[in-house]
C-alpha positions as CSV (number, residue, x, y, z in Angstrom):
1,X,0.0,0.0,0.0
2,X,0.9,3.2,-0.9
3,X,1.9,5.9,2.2
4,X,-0.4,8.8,0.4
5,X,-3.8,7.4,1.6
6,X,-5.6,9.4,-1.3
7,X,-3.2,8.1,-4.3
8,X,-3.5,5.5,-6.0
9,X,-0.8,3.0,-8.1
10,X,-1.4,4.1,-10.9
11,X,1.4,1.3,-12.8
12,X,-1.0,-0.9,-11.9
13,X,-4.7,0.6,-12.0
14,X,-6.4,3.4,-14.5
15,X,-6.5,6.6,-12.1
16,X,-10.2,7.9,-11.4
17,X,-10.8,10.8,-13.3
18,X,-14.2,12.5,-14.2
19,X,-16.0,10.7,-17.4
20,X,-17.8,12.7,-20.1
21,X,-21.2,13.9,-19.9
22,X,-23.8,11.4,-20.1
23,X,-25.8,10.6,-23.0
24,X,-23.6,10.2,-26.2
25,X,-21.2,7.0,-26.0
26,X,-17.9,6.9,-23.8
27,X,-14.7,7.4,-26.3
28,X,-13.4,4.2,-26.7
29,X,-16.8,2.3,-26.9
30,X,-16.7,0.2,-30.1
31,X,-19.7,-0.8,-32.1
32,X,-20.5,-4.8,-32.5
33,X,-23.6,-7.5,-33.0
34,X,-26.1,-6.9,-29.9
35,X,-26.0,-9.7,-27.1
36,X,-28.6,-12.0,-27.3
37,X,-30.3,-12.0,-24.1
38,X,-33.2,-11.9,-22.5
39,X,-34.7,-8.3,-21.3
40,X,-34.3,-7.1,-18.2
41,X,-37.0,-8.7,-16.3
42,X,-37.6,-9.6,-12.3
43,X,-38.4,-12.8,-11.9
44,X,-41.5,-13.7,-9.7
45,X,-41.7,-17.1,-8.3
46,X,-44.9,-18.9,-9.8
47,X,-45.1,-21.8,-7.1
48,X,-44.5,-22.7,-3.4
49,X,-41.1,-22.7,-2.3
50,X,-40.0,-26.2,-0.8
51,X,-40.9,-26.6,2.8
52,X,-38.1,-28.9,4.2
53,X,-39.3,-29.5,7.7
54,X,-42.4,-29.8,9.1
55,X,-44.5,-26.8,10.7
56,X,-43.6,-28.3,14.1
57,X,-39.7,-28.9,13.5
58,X,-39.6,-25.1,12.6
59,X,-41.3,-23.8,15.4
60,X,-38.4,-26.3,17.3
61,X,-35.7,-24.6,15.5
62,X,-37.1,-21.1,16.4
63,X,-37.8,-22.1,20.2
64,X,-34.1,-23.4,20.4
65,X,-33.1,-19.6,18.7
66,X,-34.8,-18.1,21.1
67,X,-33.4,-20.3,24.2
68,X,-29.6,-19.0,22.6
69,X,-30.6,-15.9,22.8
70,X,-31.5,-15.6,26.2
71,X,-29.7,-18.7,28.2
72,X,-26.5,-18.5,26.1
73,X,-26.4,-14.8,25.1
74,X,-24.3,-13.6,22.5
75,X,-21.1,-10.8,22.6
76,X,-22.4,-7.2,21.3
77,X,-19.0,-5.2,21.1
78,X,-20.4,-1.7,20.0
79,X,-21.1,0.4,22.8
80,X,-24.3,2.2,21.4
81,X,-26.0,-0.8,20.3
82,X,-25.5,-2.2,23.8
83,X,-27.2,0.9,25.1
84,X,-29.8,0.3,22.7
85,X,-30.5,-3.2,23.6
86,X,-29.9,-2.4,27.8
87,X,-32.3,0.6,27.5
88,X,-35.1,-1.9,26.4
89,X,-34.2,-4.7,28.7
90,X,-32.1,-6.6,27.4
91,X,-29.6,-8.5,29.9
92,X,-25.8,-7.0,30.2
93,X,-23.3,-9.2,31.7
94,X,-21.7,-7.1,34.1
95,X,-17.9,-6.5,32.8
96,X,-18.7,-8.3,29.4
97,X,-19.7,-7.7,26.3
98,X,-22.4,-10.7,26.7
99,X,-25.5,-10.3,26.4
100,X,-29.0,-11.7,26.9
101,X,-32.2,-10.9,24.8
102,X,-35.2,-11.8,26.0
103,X,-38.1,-13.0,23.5
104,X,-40.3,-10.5,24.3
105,X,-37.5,-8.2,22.1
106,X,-37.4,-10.6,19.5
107,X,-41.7,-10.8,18.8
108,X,-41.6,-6.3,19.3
109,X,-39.5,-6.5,16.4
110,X,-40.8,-9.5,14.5
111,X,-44.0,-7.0,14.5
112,X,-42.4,-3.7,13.6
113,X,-40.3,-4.8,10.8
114,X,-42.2,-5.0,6.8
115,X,-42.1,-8.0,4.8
116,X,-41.8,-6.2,1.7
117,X,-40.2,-3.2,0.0
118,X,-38.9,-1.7,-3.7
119,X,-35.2,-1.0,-4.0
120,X,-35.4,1.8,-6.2
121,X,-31.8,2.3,-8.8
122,X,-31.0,5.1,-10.8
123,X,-32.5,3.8,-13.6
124,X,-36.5,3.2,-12.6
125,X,-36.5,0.3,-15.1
126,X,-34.2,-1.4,-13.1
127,X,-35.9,-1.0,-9.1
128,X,-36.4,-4.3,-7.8
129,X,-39.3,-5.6,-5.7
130,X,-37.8,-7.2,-2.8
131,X,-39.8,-10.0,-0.8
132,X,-42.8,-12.0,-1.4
133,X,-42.5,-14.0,-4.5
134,X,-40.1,-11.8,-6.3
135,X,-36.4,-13.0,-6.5
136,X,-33.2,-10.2,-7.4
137,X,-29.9,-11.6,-8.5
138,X,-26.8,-10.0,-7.6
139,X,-23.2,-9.8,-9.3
140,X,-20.3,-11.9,-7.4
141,X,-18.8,-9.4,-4.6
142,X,-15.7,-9.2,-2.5
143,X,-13.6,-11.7,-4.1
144,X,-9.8,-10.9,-3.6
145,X,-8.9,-11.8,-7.1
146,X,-9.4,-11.9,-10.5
147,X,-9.5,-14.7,-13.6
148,X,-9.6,-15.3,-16.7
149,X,-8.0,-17.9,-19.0
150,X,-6.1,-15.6,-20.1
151,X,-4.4,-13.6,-18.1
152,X,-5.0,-16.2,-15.4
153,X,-5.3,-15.2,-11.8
154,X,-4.1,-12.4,-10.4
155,X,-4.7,-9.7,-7.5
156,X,-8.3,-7.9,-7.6
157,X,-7.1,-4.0,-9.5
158,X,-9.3,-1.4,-10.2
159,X,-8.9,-2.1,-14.2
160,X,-10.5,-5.3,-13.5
161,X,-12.8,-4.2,-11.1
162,X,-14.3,-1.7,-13.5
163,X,-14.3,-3.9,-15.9
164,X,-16.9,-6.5,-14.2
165,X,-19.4,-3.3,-13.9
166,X,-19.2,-3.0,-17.9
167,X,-20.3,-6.7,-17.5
168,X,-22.8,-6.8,-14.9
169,X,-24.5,-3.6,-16.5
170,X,-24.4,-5.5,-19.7
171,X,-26.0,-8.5,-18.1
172,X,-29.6,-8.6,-18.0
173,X,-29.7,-11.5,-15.6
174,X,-27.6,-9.6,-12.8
175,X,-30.2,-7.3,-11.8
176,X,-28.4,-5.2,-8.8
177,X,-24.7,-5.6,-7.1
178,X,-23.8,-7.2,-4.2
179,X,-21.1,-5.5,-3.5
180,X,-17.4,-4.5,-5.0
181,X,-17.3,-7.6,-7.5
182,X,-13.5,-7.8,-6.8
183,X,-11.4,-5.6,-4.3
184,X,-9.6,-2.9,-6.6
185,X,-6.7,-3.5,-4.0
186,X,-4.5,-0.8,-5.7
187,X,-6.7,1.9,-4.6
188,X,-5.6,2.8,-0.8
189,X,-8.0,1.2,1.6
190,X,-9.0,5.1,3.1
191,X,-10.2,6.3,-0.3
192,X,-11.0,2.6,-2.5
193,X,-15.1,3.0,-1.0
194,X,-15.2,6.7,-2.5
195,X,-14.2,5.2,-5.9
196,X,-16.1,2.2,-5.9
197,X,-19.6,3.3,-4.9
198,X,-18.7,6.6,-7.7
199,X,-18.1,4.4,-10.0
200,X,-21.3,1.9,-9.6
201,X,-23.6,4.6,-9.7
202,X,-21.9,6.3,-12.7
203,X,-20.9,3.3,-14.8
204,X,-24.1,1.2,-13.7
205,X,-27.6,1.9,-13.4
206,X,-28.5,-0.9,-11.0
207,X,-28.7,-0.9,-7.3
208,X,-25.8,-1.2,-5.3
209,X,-24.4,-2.4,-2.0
210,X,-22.5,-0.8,0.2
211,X,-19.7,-2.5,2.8
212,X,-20.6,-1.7,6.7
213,X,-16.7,-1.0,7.5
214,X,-16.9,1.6,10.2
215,X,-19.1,4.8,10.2
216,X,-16.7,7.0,7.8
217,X,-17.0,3.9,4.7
218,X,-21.4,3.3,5.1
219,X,-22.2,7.1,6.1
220,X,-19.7,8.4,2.3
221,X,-21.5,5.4,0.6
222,X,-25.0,6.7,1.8
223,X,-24.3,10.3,0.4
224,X,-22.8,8.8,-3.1
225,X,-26.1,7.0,-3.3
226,X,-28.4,10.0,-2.3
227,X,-26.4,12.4,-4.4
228,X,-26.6,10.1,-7.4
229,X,-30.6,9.8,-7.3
230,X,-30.8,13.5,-6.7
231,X,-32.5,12.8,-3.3
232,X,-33.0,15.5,-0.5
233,X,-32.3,13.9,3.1
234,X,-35.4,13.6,3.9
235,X,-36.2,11.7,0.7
236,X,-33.7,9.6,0.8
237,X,-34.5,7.9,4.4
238,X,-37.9,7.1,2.5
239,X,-36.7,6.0,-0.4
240,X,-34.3,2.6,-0.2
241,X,-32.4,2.5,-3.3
242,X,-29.4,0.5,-1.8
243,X,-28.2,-2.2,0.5
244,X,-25.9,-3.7,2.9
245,X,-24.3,-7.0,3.8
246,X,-24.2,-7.4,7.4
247,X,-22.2,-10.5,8.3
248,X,-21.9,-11.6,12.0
249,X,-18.9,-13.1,13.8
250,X,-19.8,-16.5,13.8
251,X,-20.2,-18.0,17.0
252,X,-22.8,-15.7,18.5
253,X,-20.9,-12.5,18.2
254,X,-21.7,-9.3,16.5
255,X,-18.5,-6.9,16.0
256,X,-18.6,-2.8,15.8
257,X,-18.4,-1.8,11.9
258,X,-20.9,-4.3,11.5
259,X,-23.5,-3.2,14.0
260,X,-22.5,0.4,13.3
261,X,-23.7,-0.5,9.7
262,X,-26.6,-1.9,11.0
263,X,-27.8,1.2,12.7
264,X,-26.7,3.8,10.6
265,X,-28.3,2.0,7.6
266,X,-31.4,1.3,9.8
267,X,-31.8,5.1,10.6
268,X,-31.7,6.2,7.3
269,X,-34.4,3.4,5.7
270,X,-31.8,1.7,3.8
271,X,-32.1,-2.2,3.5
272,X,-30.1,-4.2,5.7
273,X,-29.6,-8.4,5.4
274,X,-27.9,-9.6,8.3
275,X,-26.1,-12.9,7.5
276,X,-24.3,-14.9,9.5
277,X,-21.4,-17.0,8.3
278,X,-21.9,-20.3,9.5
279,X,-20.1,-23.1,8.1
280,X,-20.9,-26.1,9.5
281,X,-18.5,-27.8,11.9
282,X,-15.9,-24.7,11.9
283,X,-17.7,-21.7,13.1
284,X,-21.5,-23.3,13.5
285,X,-22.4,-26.6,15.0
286,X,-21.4,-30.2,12.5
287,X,-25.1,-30.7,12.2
288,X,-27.3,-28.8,9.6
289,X,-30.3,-28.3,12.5
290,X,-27.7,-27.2,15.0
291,X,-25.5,-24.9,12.3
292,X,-29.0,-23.0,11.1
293,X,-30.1,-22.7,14.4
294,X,-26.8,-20.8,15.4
295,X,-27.8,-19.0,11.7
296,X,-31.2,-18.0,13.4
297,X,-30.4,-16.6,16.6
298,X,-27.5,-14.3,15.2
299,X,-30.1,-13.1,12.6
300,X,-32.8,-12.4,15.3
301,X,-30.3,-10.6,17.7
302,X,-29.0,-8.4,14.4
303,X,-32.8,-7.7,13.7
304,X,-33.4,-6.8,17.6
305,X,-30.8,-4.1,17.5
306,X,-32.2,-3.1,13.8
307,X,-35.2,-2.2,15.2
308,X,-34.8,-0.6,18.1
309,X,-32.8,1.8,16.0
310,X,-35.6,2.6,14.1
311,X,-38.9,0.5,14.0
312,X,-39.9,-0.4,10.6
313,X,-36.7,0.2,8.6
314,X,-36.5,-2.4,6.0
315,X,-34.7,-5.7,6.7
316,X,-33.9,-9.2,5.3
317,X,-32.9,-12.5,6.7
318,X,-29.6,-14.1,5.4
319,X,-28.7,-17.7,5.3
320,X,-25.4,-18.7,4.5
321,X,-24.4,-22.1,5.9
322,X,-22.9,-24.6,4.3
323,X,-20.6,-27.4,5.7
324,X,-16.9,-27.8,5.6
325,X,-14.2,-30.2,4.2
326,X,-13.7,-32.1,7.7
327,X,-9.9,-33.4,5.9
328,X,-9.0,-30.4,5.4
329,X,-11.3,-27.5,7.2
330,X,-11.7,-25.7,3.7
331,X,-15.3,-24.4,2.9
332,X,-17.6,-26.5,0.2
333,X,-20.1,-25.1,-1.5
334,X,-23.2,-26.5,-3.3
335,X,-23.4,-29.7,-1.3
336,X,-26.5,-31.7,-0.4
337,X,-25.7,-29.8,3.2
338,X,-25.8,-26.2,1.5
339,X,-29.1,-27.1,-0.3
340,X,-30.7,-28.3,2.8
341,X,-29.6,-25.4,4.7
342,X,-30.8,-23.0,2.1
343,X,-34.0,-24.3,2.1
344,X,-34.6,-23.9,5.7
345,X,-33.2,-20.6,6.1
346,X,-36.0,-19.6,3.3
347,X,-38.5,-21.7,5.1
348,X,-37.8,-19.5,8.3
349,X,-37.6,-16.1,6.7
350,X,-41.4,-17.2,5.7
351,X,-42.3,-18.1,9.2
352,X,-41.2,-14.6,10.2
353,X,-42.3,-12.6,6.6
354,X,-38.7,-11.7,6.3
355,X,-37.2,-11.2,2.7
356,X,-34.7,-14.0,2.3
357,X,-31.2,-14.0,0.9
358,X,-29.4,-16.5,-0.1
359,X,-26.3,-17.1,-2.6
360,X,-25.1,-18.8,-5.7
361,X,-21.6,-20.4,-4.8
362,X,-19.4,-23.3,-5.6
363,X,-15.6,-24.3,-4.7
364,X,-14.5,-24.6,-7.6
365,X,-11.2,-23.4,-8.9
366,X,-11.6,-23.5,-12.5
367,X,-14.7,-23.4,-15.0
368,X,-15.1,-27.2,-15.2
369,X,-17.9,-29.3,-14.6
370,X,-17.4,-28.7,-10.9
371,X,-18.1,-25.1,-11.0
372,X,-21.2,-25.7,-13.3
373,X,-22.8,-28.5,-11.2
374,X,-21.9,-27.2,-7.8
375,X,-23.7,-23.6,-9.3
376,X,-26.5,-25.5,-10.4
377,X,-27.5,-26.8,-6.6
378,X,-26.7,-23.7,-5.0
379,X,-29.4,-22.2,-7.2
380,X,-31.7,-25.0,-7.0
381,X,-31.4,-24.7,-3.1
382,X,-32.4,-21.1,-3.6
383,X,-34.5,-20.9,-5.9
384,X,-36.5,-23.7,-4.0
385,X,-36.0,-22.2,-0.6
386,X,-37.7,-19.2,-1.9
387,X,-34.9,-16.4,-2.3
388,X,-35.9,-13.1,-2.5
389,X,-32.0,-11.6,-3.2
390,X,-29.5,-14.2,-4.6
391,X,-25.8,-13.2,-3.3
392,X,-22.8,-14.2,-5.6
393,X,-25.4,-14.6,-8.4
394,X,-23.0,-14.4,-11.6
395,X,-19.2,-15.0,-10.8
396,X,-17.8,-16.8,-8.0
397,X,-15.2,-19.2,-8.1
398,X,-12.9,-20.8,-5.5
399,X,-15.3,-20.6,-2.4
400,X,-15.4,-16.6,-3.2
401,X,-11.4,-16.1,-3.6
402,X,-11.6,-14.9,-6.8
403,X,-14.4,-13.4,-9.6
404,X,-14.4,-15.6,-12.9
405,X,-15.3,-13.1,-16.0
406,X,-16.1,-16.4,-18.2
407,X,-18.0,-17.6,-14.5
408,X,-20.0,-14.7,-15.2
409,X,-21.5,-15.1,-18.0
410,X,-21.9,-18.7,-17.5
411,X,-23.9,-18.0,-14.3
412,X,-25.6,-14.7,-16.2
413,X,-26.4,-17.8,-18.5
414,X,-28.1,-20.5,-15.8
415,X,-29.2,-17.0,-14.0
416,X,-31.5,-16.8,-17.3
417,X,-32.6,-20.1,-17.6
418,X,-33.5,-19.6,-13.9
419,X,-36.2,-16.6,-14.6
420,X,-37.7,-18.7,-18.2
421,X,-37.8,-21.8,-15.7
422,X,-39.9,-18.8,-13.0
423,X,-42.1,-18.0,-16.0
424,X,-45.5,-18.9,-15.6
425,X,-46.8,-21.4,-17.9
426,X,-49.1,-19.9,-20.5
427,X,-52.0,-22.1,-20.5
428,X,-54.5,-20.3,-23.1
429,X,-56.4,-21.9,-25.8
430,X,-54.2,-21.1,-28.3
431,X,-51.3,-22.5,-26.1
432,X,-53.1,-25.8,-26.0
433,X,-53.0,-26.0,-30.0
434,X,-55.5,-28.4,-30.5
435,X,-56.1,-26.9,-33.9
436,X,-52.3,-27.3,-34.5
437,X,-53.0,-31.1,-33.5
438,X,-55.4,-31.4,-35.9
439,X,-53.6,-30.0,-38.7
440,X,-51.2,-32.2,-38.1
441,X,-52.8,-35.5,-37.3
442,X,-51.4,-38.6,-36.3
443,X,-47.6,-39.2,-37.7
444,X,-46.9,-36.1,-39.1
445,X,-44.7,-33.1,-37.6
446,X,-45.0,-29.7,-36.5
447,X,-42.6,-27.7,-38.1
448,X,-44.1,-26.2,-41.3
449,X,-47.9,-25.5,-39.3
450,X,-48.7,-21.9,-39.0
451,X,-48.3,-22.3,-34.9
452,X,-45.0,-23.0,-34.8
453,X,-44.3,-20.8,-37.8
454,X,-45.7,-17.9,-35.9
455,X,-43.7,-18.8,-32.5
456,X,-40.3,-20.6,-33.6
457,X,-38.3,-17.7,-32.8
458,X,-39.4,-17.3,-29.7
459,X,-40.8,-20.4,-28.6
460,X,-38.1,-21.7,-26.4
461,X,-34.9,-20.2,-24.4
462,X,-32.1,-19.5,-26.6
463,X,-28.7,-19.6,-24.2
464,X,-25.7,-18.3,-24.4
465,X,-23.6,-20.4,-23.6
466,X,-24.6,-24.0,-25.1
467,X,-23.7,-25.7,-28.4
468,X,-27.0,-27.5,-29.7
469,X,-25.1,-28.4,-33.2
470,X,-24.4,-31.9,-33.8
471,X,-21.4,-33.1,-33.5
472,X,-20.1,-32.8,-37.3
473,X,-21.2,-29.1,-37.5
474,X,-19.6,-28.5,-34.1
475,X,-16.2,-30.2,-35.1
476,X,-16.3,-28.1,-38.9
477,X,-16.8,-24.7,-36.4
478,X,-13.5,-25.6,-34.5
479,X,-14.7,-28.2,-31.8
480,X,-15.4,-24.9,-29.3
481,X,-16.0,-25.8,-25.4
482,X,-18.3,-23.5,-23.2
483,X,-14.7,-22.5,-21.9
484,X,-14.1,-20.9,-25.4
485,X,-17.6,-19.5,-25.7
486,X,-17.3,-17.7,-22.3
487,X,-14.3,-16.2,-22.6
488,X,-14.8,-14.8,-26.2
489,X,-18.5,-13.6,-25.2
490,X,-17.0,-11.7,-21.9
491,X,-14.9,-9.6,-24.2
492,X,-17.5,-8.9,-26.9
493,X,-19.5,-7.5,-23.9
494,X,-16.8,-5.4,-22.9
495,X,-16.1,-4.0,-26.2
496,X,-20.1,-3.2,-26.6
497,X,-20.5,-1.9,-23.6
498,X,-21.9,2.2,-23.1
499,X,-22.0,4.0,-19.9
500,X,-25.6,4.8,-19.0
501,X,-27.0,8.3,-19.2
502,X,-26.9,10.2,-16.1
503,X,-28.1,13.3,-14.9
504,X,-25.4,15.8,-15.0
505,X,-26.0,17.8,-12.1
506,X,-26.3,14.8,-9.7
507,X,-22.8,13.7,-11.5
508,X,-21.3,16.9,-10.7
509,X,-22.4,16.1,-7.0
510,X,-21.1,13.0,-6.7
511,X,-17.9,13.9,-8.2
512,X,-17.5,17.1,-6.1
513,X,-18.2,15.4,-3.2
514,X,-15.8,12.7,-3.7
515,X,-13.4,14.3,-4.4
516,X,-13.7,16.5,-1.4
517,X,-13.3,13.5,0.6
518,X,-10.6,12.0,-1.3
519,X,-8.5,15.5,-0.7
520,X,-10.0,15.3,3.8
521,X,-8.1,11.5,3.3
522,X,-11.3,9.6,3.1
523,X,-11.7,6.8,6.5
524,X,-8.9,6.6,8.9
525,X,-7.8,2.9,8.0
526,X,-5.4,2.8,11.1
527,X,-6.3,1.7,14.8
């Protein structure tokens, strides 16, 4: 790291500067054949998400949540949300940070808290319904480093950085961010959350996340985010248009950036998701039913202290647990554990009409078969479970070490096979085609009728990724593997991509007011 906390290594990373006005293309943008993709859409799940347990073993689970909570306790390490949490009777081990909620704390806030709420983003066509039935997919976030075949792996730099915006904007089937998709690591640590959050809300049009690292990093991402909507104050704390990660320090402990996040966000109406990390047999009990019911109480203490910040700010339940190698302690990801655990976490996000998060993850450290099968439970354990905001949606690799660009587009690829699979069925006479039946008749085929002839273009989901040639075709095009078809579809994106238009006031806003902060030094990063 560089001494000069507002520099940046610039050998090694482009140097922020101030783009050109919105609304004609960026220099440098090139012209090439449109991606073919589905439209940005939400998806809304048509059916009931999978109940794993019965009504009875969930209201277990929740009664041994509470019994945690107020026979075990958990440590609360920042002073004002211990205040919060004394002042409304809460138990306070006398010279510790443990403490003991009672369940009367746990139903207050169970009440105050809604089940439902619209992230708005700067674009309108891109705000997100969030809860319910409705399902948001997220980019991959916080991965330390970067891949692609390549240049292979290396550091997470802000060139790279900037570059998985272009693709996530690009990608109709990542619909917000989950945070910094890898850590720009060249940009000082004081001043790397003023460039970040600039340059999602400048380059991208979707709804970000912001890291809770200490009151300096969430209270400059807030005003980035206000001054990029245009928002007065006021507006803004009734308007969420972005979101935090709040993980807890699994066992039973909740640390001071993170619960300074949690209120800060809380008193300003922006979304919170409190998630603990709970692997399995590491920092959670070696049973599923024990692991998630750790997972529960740490989300129910995190919502407690939510609350009494500030009744009725918007909040969602995260469930991360997944199990561990036991020969060699290393996280796995998209087991038969992972699923189970992703279904209960959604079963008891219903029970309390909590938005539910969950992710899309896998160990994998290449783009094999592995990283496409492990992908493809993770999701089927969400999707099933019921998620309403799906973490890690389009990019992770290596059990979140580093942010695949051909990962991305395969997920952004099973990401839109998820929302035709979320389509309801159209059921309407014409759907039926009896008359097409009849045309036909008995031993003939379909393909020259006027039905199909007037839906073959559309009929079915076209992917990106797959090769449906047979196999003499595909040998004449050069035999290509979904390797090669992910990494030369990443860089067509890239060199397609246009900055979205942005008002230029609230760009000169944003601008102004980080580099004010950059020039101030931006968070103190030493203790």
């Amino acid at each position: 790291m560089s001494d000069q906390p507002n520099r940046i290594n610039e050998s090694s990373a482009e140097a922020p500067s101030r783009p050109a006005r919105r609304g004609r293309r960026q220099a440098g943008a090139r012209s090439g054949p449109a991606l073919n993709q589905r439209p940005f859409k939400q998806p809304r799940r048509p059916f009931t998400p999978t109940a794993i347990v019965s009504d009875d073993q969930l209201e277990a689970i929740h009664q041994a949540s509470l019994r945690v909570l107020e026979e075990i306790g958990l440590d609360v390490l920042y002073p004002e949300a211990k205040a919060l949490l004394k002042e409304a009777g809460a138990e306070l081990a006398a010279d510790s940070d443990r403490i003991r909620i009672p369940r009367t704390l746990v139903a207050q806030a169970l009440a105050s808290v809604p089940s439902e709420l619209t992230l708005h983003a700067r674009n309108p066509d891109h705000s997100l319904k969030i809860g319910g039935d409705w399902a948001a997919f997220c980019a991959v976030a916080s991965a330390p480093n970067a891949f692609d075949r390549d240049k292979g792996r290396r550091s997470g730099n802000y060139q790279d950085y900037k570059d998985f915006l272009r693709l996530g904007q690009s990608l109709n089937s990542v619909h917000l961010w989950g945070g910094y998709p890898v850590e720009p690591v060249d940009l000082h640590a004081s001043v790397r959350h003023l460039h970040a959050i600039r340059d999602i809300m400048v380059m991208t049009d979707k709804v970000p996340n912001a890291y809770s690292l200490g009151h300096d990093r969430i209270t400059d991402a807030m005003e980035i985010v206000r001054l990029a909507h245009g928002l007065s104050e006021a507006d803004f704390a009734k308007t969420p248009c972005m979101f935090t990660i709040i993980n807890s320090n699994s066992p039973l402990k909740l640390d001071m950036p993170m619960l300074n996040g949690v209120i800060e966000m809380a008193r300003r109406g922006q979304l919170v998701v409190l998630t603990p990390f709970t692997l399995a047999g590491a920092m959670a009990p070696v049973t599923i039913a024990g692991a998630v019911t750790q997972q529960n109480a740490e989300v129910l203490a995190g919502l407690v202290v939510h609350q009494l910040a500030n009744p009725g700010a918007p909040f969602a339940y995260g469930g991360f647990t997944s199990n561990v190698d036991m020969k060699s302690g290393a996280p796995a990801f998209g087991t038969p554990e992972y699923m189970k655990a992703a279904m209960l976490g959604g079963q008891l996000a219903r029970k309390y009409g909590l938005p539910y998060r969950s992710s899309n993850v896998c160990a994998a450290n290449t783009l094999d078969a592995q990283a496409a099968y492990e992908s493809v439970f993770s999701l089927w354990g969400a999707v099933q479970g019921g998620v309403n905001i799906l973490m890690h949606g389009a990019g992770w690799m290596e059990g979140g070490l580093h942010a695949g660009f051909e990962k991305m587009v395969l997920d952004a690829d099973l990401l839109h096979m998820v929302c035709e699979y979320l389509e309801p069925l159209a059921l309407s006479d014409d759907d039926l085609a009896l008359e097409a039946m009849a045309e036909v008749g008995p031993g003939g085929h379909f393909f020259g009728t006027a039905h199909t002839q007037a839906r073959y273009k559309t009929a079915f989901y076209e992917p990106l990724i797959s090769d449906w040639r047979n196999f003499e075709t595909w040998s004449e095009a050069g035999s290509p593997s979904a390797y090669d078809k992910a990494n030369a579809l990443y860089k067509q994106i890239l060199a397609t991509y246009e900055e979205p238009a942005m008002d230029p006031a609230c760009l000169e806003a944003v601008d102004a007011f980080v580099a004010k902060r950059v020039e101030a030094g931006g968070a103190a990063t030493d203790f």
